[in-house]
Structure formats: structure tokens, C-alpha cells
N, C-alpha and C positions, 0 to 999 in steps of 0.2 A: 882443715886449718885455715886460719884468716889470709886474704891474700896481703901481699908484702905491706903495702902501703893504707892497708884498715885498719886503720888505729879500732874504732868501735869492737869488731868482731874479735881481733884480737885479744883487749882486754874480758869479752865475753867468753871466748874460750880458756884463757887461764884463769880468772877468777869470777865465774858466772854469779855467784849468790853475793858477793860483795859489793855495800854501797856506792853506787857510783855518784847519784845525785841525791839531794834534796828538797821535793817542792815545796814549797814555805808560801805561796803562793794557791795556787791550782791545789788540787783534787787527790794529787796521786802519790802524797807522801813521802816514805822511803826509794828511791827506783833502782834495783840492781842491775847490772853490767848486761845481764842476760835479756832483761825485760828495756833496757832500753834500746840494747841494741835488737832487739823483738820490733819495739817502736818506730826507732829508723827504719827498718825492712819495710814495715806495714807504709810510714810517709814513703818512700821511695815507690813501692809499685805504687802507691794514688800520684804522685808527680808523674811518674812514664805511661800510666794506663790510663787515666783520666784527665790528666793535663798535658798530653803529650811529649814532656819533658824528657831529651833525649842529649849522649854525651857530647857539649861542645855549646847548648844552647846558653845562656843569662839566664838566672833566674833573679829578681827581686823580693824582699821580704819589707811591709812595713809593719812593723811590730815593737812594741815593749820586750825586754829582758825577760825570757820566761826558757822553763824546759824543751818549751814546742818550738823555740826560736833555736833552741839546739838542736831538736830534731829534723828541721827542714835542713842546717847546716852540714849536719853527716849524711842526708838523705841526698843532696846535690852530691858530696864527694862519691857517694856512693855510684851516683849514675854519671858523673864524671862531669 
């Protein structure tokens, strides 16, 4: 089960095949609860194992309005 304060995983465990987003933009179409929260996972170890990003540091995003601008966003809560 999701920890308390995972909004992501939590929505992925009670309704994993339900849409959560849609890219109207990028590549990746429909994106369900499961596959996004799949998403974040995947951004989160490249933040801590490849960018050293560990809980308590800043991180910065300069970026346009996109899915992936949400993924780095639960990707930080995720690693705190």
C-alpha cells in the first residue's frame, strides 16, 4: 500500500487502469494512474542515481507546461 502522504501511488493502487492524464502535446496519449505513477518511479531513480539528488536537496526545473513537468514534480516528492 502507498505510503501516507503518496498521493501518486496511492491513486495507482486504487484505480490503476484509470485515466489519469492526457498528452495533447508529446507522444504518450492516454496515461493511466499506474503507468504514470511507473513514470515517476523511473524519473525518481534517474534524479538520485544519476543526478545525485537526495532528500532535503533543491531541485530546479526550467520548462514549458508538459506531462514530464509533472513527472519530475512527484519524482522530487517522492525523494523528499
Amino acid at each position: 500500500m502507498a505510503a501516507k502522504n503518496d498521493w501518486i501511488q496511492a491513486r495507482a493502487d486504487l484505480t490503476p487502469d484509470k485515466v489519469a492524464l492526457v498528452d495533447l502535446v508529446g507522444l504518450r496519449g492516454r496515461i493511466t494512474y499506474r503507468r504514470w505513477h511507473e513514470d515517476v518511479l523511473r524519473t525518481a531513480r534517474f534524479l538520485r542515481d544519476e543526478l545525485g539528488v537526495k532528500r532535503g536537496d533543491r531541485v530546479a526545473l526550467l520548462a514549458m507546461n508538459s506531462v514530464e513537468w509533472l513527472d519530475v514534480l512527484f519524482a522530487c516528492a517522492k525523494l523528499g
